[in-house]
N, C-alpha and C positions, 0 to 999 in steps of 0.2 A: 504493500500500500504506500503510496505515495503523501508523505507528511505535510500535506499544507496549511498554514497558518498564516495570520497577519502578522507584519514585524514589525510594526509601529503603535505599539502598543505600551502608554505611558504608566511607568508606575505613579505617578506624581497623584494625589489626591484634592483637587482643582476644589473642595468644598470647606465651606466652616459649619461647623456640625452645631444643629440647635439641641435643646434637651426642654425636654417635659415630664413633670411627674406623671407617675403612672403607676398607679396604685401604692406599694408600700416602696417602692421606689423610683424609677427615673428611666425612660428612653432617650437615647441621641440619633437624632435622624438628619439626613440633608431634607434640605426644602428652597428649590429653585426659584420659588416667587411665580406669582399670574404672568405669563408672558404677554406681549401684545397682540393676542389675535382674538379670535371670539369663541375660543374653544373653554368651554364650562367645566368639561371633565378634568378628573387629575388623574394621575397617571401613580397608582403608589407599587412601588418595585421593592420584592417580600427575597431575604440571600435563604441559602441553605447552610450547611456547614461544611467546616468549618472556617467559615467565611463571615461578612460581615456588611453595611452600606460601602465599602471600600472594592467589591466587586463590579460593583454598576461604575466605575470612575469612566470611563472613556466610555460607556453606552450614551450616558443619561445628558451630556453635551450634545446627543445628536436630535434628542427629543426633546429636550427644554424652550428651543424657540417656538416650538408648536404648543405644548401643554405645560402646564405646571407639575412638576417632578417631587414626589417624597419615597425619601428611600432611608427607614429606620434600621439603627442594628437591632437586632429580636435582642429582647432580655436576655442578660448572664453573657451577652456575644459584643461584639464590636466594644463600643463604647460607654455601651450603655452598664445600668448599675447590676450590681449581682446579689441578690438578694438568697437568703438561704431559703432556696423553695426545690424541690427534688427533679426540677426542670424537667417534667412529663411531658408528652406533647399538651394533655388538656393547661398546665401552666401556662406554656406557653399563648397557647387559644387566647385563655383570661387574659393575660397581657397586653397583647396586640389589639382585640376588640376592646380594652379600656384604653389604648393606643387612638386608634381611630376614633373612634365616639373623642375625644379630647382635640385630635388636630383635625379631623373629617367627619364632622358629626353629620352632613346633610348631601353630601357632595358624593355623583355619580363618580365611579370610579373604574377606571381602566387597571388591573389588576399583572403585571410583569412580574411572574413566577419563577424560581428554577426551585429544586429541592426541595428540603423542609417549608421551605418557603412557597411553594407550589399547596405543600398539605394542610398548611396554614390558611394558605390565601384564598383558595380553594371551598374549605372548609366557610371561613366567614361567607364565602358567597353564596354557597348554597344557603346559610343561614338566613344571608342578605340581598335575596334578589333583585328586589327591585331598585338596589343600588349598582348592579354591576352594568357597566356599559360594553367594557369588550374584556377580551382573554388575550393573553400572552403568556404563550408555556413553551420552557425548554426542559427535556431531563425533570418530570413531574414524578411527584410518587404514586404510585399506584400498588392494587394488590397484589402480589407474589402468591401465587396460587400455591407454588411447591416452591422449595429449594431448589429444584435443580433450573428455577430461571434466572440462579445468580450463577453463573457459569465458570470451573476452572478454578485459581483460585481466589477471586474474589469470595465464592462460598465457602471455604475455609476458613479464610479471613474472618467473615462478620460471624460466622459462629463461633470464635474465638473473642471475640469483640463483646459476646451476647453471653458467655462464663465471667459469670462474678470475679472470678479471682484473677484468670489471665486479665479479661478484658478492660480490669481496673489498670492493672501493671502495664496492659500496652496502652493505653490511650493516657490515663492519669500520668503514671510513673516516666513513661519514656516518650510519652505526647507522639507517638505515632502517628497518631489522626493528621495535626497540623504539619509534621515535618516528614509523612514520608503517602501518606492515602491523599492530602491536598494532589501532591506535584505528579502521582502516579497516575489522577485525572484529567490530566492536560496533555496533547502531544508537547507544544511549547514550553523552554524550561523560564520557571521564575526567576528574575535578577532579584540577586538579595535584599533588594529596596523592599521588589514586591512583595519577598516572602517574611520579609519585618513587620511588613504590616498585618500579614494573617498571624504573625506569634504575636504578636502585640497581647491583643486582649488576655493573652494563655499564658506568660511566661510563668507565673505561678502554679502548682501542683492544683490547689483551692478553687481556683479559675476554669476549670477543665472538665467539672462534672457536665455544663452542658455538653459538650464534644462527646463525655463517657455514656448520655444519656442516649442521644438520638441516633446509632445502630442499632441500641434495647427497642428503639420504638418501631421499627420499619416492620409494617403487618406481611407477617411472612405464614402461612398456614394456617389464620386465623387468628394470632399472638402476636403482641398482644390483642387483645380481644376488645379492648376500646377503641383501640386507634384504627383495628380491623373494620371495627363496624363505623366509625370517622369517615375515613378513606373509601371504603364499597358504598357509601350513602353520597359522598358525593362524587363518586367514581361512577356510578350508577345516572347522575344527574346530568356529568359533564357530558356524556354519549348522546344524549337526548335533548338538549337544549337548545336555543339559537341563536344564543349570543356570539357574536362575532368573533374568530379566534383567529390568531396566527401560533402558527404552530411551527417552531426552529425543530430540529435533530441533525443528529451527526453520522458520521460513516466512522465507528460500527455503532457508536452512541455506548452507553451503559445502563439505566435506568431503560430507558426507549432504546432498546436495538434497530438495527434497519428493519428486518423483520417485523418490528412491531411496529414503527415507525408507519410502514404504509398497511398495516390494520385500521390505526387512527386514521390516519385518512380516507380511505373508504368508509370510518365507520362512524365518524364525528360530525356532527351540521355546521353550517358557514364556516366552513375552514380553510386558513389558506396556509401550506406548507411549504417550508422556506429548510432545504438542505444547504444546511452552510460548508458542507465540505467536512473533510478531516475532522474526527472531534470523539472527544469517552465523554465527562460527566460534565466537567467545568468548561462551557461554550463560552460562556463570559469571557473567559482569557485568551480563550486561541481563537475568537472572533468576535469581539466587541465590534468591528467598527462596521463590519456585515449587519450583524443585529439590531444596532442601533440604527443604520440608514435605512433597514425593512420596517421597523417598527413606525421612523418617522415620517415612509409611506405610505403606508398600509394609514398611518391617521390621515 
């Protein structure tokens, strides 16, 4: 396979990060300001792990002269405060809809997904219909029917990840997650700029239980069983909807294989699919400036 990727792609973080309380403590989010056009909607873009608002840095310059741009770091992640809460995915949930209802209490929203961030954003909308105006999904979480749809050894891996004992000592103890599963999902290698800014929030052992949390969560065979019935309720929703979607994947993808990649397309309403070439989990990196010019036409 042939590796292609964007090379122009800045570490630099072009935003000043705001903060707002949020419940018993504090999100930092970017917030681009109304731009000058007559577009009503905002555009709020949800990171996965272990990542942060510092993901979207080169997308969200392509979409901000069109819409107004918010891009939070999820509680315990980026910037934001770390509250001693067992960062489950329903935590997380709470958080982010006491997030929005504070800075987006009324306002249609355009919803830019990847990751945890997908089953989050996802999630509120099914909740929130009649606020969502369009989709943008890369690399979404969905059901895992069996294990054998994590292939090789990524299956290994997260069931390794999903043992109490190893998977505290690899992710907590040796921070695995941020310094060796980041870079493994990117064809493009990170310059140390970039990869400072993904340890930033983690250099602490204390700091990590998100990161130790969310491989526990990913509904694999039913398990867990909350986030299973989460995920297939609005897994079940997004099939059947009509809200406007663009939909990224990558060649072979990870989460969305090719294979499954053109499933969703036959199988999803108003969609439009955008193969950006080359790509495993984090599309963010090895083509932001693809993404963000589809996204800024597609508005």
């Amino acid at each position: 396979m042939s590796q292609s990727f964007e090379t122009n792609v800045s570490a630099d973080f072009p935003f000043v990060l705001q903060r707002v309380d949020v419940l018993d403590s504090y999100m930092t989010y970017i917030d681009t300001g109304s731009p000058k056009t007559n577009r009503k909607e905002v555009a709020l873009f949800l990171h996965g792990n272990p990542a942060s608002s510092y993901i979207w840095r080169n997308i969200i310059p392509h979409i901000s002269p069109t819409v107004r741009c918010i891009a939070p770091d999820l509680i315990g992640m980026g910037q934001s405060g770390k509250p001693s809460i067992p960062y489950h995915f329903t935590n997380h949930a709470e958080y982010l809809a006491a997030f929005i209802s504070a800075i987006l209490p009324t306002e249609k929203l355009i919803l830019v997904v990847h990751d945890w961030g997908s089953a989050l954003g996802l999630n509120w909308a099914f909740l929130n219909q009649s606020r969502i105006s369009r989709l943008v999904l890369s690399e979404f979480v969905r059901p895992y029917l069996s294990w054998d749809e994590l292939a090789g050894p990524a299956q290994a891996m997260f069931k390794k990840f999903r043992d109490p004992a190893e998977g505290r000592q690899m992710i907590i103890e040796e921070n695995m997650f941020v310094e060796q599963v980041l870079t493994r999902g990117m064809f493009r290698t990170l310059t140390e700029a970039e990869h400072d800014h993904y340890r930033a929030p983690f250099l602490e052992k204390a700091s990590r239980e998100p990161v130790y949390r969310w491989p526990n969560e990913i509904p694999i065979e039913g398990h867990p069983k909350d986030v299973w019935d989460i995920v297939e309720r609005y897994h079940d929703w997004l099939l059947v909807n009509d809200t406007p979607k663009l939909f990224f994947w990558a060649k072979p993808g990870r989460i969305i294989t090719e294979e499954k990649a053109k499933w969703y397309l036959e199988t999803l309403r108003e969609v439009k699919g955008v193969c950006v070439g080359d790509g495993l989990h984090f599309l963010e990196e090895d083509h932001p400036h693809k993404i963000g010019t589809e996204i800024a036409a597609w508005l």
